[in-house]
N, CA, C and O atoms as CSV, one atom per row, in Angstrom:
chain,resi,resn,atom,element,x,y,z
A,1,UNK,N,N,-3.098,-1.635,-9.169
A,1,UNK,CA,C,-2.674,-0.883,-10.330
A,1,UNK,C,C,-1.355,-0.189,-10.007
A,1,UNK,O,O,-1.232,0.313,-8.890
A,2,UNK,N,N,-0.406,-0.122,-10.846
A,2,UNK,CA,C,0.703,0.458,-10.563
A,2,UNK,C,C,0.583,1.658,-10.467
A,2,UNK,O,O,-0.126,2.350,-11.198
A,3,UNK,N,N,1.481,2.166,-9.265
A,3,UNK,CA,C,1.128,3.699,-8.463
A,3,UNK,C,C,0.411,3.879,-7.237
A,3,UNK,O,O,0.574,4.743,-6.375
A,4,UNK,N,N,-0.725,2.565,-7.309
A,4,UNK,CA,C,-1.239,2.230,-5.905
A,4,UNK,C,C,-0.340,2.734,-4.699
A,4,UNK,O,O,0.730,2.142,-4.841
A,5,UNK,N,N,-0.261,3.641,-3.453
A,5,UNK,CA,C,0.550,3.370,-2.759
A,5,UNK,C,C,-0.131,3.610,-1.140
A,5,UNK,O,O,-0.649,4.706,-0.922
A,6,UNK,N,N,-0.113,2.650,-0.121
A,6,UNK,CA,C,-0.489,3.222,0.963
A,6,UNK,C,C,0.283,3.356,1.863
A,6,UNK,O,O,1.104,2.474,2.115
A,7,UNK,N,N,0.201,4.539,2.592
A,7,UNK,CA,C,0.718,5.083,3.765
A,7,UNK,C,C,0.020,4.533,5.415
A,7,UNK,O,O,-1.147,4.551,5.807
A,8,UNK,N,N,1.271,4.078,6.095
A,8,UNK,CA,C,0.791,3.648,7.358
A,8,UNK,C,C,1.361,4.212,8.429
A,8,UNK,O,O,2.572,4.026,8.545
A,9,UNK,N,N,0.772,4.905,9.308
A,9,UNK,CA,C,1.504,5.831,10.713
A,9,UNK,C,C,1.259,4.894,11.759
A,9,UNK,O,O,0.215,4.264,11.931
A,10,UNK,N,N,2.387,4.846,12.503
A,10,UNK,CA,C,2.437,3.651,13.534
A,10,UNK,C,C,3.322,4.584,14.951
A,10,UNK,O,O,4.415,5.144,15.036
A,11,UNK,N,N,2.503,4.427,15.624
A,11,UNK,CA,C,3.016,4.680,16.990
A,11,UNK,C,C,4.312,4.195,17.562
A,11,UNK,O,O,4.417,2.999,17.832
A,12,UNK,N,N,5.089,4.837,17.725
A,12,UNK,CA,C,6.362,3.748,18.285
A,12,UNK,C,C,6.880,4.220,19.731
A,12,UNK,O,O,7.959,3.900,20.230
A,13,UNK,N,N,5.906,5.037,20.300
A,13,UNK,CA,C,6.399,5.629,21.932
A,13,UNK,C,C,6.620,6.873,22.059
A,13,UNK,O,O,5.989,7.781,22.600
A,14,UNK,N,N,7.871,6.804,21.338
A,14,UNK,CA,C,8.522,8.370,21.272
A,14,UNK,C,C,7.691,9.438,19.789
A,14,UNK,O,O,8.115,10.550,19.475
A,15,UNK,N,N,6.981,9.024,19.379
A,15,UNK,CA,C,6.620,9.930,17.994
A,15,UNK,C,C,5.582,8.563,17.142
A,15,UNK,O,O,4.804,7.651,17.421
A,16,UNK,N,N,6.242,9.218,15.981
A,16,UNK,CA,C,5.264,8.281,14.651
A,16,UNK,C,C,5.737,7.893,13.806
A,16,UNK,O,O,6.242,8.857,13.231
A,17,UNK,N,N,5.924,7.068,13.314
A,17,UNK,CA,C,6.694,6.273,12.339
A,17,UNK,C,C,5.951,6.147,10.906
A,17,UNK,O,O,4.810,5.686,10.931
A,18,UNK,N,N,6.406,6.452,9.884
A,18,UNK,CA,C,5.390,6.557,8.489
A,18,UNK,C,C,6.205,5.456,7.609
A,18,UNK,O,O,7.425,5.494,7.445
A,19,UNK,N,N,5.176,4.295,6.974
A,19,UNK,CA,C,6.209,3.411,5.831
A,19,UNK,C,C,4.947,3.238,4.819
A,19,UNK,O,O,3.798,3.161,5.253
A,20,UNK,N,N,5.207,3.191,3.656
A,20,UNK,CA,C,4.605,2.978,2.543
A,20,UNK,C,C,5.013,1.764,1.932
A,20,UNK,O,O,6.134,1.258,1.882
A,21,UNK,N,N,3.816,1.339,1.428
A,21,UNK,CA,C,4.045,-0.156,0.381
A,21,UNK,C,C,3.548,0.879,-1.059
A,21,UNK,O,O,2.784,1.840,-0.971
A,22,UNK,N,N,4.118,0.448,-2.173
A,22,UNK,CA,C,3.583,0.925,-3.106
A,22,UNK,C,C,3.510,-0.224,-4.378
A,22,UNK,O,O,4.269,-1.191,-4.317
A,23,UNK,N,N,2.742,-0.105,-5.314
A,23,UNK,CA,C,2.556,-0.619,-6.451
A,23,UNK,C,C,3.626,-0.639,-7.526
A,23,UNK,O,O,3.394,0.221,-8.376
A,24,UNK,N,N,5.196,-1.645,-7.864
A,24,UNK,CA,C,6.046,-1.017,-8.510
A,24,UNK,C,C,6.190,-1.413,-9.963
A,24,UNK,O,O,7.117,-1.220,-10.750
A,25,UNK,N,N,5.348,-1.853,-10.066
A,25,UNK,CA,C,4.959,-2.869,-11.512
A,25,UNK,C,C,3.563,-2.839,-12.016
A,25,UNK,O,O,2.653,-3.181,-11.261
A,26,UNK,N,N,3.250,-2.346,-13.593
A,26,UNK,CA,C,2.252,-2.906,-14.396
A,26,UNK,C,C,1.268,-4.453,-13.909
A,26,UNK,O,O,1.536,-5.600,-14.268
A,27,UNK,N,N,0.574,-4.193,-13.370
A,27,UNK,CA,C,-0.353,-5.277,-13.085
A,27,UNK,C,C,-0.412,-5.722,-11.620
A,27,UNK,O,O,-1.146,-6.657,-11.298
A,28,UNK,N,N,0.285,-5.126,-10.798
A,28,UNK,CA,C,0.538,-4.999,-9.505
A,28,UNK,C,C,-0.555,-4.216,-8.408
A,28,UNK,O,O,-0.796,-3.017,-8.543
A,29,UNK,N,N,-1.217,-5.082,-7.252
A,29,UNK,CA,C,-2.173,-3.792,-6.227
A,29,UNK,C,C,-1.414,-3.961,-5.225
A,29,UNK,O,O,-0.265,-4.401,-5.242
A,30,UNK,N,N,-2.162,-3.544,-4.133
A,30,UNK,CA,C,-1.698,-2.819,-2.454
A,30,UNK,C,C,-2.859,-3.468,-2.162
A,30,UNK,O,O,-3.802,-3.132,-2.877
A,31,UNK,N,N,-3.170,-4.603,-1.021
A,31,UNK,CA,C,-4.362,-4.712,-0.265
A,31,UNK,C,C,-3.797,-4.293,0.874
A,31,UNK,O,O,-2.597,-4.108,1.082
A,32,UNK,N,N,-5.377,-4.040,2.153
A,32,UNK,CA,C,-4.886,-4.097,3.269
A,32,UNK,C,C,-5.652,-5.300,4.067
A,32,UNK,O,O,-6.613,-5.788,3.472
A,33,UNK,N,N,-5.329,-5.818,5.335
A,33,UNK,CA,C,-5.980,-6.772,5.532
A,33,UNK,C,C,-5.975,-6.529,7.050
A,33,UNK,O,O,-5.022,-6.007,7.629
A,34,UNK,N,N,-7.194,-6.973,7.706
A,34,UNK,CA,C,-6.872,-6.930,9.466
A,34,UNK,C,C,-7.491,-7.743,9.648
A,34,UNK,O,O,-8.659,-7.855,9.276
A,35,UNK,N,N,-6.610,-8.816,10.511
A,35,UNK,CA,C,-7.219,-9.821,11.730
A,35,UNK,C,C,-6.659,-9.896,13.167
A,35,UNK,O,O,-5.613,-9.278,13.367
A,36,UNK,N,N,-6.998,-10.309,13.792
A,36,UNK,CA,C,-6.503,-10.963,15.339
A,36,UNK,C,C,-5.385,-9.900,15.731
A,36,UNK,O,O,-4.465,-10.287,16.451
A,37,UNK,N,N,-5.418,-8.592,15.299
A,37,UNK,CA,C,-5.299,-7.797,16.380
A,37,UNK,C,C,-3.534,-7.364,15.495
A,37,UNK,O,O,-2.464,-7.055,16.021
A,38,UNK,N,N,-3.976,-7.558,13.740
A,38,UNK,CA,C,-2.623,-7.230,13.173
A,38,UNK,C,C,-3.063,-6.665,12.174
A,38,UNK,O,O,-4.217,-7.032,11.950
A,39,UNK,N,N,-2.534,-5.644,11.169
A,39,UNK,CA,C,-2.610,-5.174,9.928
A,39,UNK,C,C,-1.503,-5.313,9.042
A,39,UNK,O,O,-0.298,-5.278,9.290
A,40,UNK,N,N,-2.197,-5.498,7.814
A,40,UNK,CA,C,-1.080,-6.313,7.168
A,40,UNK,C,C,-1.495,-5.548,5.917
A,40,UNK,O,O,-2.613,-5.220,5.522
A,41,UNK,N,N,-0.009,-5.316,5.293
A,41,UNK,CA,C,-0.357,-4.470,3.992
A,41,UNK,C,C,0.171,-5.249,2.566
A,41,UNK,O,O,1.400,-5.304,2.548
A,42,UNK,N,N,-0.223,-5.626,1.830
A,42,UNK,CA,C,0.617,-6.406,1.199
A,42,UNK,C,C,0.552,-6.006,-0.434
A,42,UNK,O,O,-0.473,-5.627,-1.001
A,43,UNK,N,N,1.997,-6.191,-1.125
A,43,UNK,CA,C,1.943,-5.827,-2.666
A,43,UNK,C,C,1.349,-7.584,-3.145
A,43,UNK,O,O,1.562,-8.662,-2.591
A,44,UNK,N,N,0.678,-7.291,-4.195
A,44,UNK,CA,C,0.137,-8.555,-4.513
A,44,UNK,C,C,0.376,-8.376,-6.395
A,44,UNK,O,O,0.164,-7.291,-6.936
A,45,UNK,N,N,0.786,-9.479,-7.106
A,45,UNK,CA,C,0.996,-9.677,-8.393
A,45,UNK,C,C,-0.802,-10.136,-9.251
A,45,UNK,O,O,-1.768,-10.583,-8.632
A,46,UNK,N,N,-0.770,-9.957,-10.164
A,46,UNK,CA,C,-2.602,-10.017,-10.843
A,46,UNK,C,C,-2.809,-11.583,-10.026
A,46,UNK,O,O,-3.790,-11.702,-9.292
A,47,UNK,N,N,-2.081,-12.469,-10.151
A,47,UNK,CA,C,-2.548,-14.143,-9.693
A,47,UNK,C,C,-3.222,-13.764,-8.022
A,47,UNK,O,O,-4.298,-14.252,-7.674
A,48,UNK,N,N,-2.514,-12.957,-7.220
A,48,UNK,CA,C,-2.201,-12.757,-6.163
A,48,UNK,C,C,-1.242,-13.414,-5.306
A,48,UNK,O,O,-1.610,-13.872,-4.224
A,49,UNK,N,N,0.128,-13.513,-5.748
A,49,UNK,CA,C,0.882,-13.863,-4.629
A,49,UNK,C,C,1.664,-12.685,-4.555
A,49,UNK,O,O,2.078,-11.880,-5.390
A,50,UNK,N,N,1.770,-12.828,-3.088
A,50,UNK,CA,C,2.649,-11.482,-2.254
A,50,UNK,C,C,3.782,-11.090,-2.666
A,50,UNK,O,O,4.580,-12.025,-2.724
A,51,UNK,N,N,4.221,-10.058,-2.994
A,51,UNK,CA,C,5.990,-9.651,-3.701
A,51,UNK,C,C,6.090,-9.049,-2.371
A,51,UNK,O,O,7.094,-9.528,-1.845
A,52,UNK,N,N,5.437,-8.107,-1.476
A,52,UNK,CA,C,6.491,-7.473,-0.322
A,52,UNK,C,C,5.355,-7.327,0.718
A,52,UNK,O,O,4.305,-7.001,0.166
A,53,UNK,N,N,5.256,-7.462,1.991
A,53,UNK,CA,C,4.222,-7.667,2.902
A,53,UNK,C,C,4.645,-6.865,4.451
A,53,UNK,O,O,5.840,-7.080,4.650
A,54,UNK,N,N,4.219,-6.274,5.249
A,54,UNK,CA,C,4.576,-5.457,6.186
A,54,UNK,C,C,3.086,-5.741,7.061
A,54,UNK,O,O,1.908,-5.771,6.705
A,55,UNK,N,N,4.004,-5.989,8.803
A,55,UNK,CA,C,2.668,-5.957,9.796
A,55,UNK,C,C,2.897,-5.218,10.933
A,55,UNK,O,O,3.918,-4.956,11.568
A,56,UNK,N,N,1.528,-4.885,11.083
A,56,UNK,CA,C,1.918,-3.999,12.261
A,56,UNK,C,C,0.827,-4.417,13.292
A,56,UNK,O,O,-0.177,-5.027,12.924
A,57,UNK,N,N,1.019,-4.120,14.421
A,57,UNK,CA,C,0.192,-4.355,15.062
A,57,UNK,C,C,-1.157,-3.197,15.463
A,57,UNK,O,O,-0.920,-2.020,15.733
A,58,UNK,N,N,-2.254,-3.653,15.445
A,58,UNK,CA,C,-3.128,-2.703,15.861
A,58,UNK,C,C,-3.702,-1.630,16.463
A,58,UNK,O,O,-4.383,-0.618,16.301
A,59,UNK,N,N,-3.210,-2.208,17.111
A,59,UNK,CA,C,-3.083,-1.263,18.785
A,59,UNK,C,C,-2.309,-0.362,18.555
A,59,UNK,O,O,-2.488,0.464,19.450
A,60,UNK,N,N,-1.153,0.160,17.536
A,60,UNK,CA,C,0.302,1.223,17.716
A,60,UNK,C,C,-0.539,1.805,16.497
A,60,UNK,O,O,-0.557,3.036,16.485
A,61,UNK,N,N,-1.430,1.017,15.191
A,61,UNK,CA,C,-1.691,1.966,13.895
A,61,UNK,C,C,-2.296,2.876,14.447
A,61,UNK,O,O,-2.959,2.720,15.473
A,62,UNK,N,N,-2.162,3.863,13.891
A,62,UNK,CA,C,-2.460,5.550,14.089
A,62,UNK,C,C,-3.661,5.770,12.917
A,62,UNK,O,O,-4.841,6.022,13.159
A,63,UNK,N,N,-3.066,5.613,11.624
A,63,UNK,CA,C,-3.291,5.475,10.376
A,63,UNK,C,C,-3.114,4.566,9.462
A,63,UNK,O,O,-2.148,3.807,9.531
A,64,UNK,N,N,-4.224,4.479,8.228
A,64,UNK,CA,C,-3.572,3.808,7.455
A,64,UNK,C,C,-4.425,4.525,6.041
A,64,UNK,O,O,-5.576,4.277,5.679
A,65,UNK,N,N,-3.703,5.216,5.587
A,65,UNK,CA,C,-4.094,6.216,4.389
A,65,UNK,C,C,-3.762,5.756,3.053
A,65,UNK,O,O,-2.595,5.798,2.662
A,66,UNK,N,N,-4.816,5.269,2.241
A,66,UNK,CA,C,-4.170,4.776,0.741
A,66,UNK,C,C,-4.427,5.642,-0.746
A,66,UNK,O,O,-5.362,6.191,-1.330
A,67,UNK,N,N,-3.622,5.500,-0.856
A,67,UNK,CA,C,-3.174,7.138,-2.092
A,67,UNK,C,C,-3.599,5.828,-3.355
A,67,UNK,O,O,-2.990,4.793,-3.626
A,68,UNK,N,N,-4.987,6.444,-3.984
A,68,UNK,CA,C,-4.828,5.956,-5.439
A,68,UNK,C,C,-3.970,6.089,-7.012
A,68,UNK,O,O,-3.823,7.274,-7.309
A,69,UNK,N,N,-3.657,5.569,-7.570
A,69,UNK,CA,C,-3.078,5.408,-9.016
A,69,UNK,C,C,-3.870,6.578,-9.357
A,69,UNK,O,O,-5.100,6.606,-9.420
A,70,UNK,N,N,-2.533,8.190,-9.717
A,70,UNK,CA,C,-3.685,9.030,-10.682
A,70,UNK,C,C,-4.004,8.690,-11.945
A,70,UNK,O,O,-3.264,8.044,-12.688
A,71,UNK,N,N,-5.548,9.277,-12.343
A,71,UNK,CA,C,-5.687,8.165,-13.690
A,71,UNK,C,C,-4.604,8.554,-14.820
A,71,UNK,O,O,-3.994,9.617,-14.938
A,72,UNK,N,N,-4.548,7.599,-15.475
A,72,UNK,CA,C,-4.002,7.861,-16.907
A,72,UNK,C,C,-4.658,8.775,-17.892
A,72,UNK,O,O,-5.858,8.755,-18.166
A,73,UNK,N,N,-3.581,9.736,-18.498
A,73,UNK,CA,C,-4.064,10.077,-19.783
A,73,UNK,C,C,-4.002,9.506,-21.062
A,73,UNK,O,O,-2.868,9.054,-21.220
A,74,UNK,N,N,-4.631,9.341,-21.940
A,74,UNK,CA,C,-4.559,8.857,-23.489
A,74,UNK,C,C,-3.899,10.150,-24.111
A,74,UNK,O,O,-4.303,11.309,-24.195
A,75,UNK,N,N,-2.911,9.622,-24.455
A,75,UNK,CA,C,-2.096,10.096,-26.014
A,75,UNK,C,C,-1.940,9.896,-26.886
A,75,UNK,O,O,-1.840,8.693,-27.127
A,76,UNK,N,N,-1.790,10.883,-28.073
A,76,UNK,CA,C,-1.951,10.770,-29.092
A,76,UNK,C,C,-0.750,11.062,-29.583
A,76,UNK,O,O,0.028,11.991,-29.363
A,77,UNK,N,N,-0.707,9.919,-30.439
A,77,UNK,CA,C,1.270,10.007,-31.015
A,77,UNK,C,C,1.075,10.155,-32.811
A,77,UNK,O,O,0.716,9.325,-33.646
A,78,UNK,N,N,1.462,11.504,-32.924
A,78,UNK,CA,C,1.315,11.666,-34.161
A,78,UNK,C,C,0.544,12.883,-34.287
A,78,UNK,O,O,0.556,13.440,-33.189
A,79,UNK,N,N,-0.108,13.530,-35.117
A,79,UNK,CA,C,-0.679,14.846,-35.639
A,79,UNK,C,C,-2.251,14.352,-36.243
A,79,UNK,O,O,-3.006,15.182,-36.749
C-alpha cells in the first residue's frame, strides 16, 4: 500500500547505517525476504514485479523495522 515504508539498520564497522525502501505509488507494497544468509527488501507493483530492491547481508542487519501506511480518512466533499 502506498506509504508502506521499511527501515533497515546495518552494521558497517564504524557505526550504523539506516536506508529505507518505501511504497511510492497507489497500488505499490514493501516485502521483506530472507534466505542463504541475505535480506532483501523489495518495492513490488500489485502483479509483483520489483521497481527497486536492496540486499544486505545478515550477519551486519541490526534491524529491520517496517512502518505501516497510516490509515486513510474518508472525506466528505461538500456540506
Amino acid at each position: 500500500m502506498r506509504g508502506d515504508r521499511i527501515e533497515i539498520v546495518v552494521d558497517s564497522g564504524n557505526g550504523v547505517l539506516k536506508y529505507e525502501i518505501e511504497a511510492t505509488k497507489a497500488g505499490r507494497r514493501c516485502e521483506v525476504s530472507t534466505s542463504r544468509g541475505t535480506v532483501e527488501v523489495t518495492e513490488v507493483t500489485r502483479s509483483g514485479n520489483p521497481i527497486r530492491s536492496a540486499r544486505f547481508m545478515a550477519s551486519r542487519v541490526v534491524a529491520v523495522v517496517e512502518h505501516p501506511a497510516p490509515p486513510r480518512t474518508k472525506t466528505r466533499h461538500g456540506a
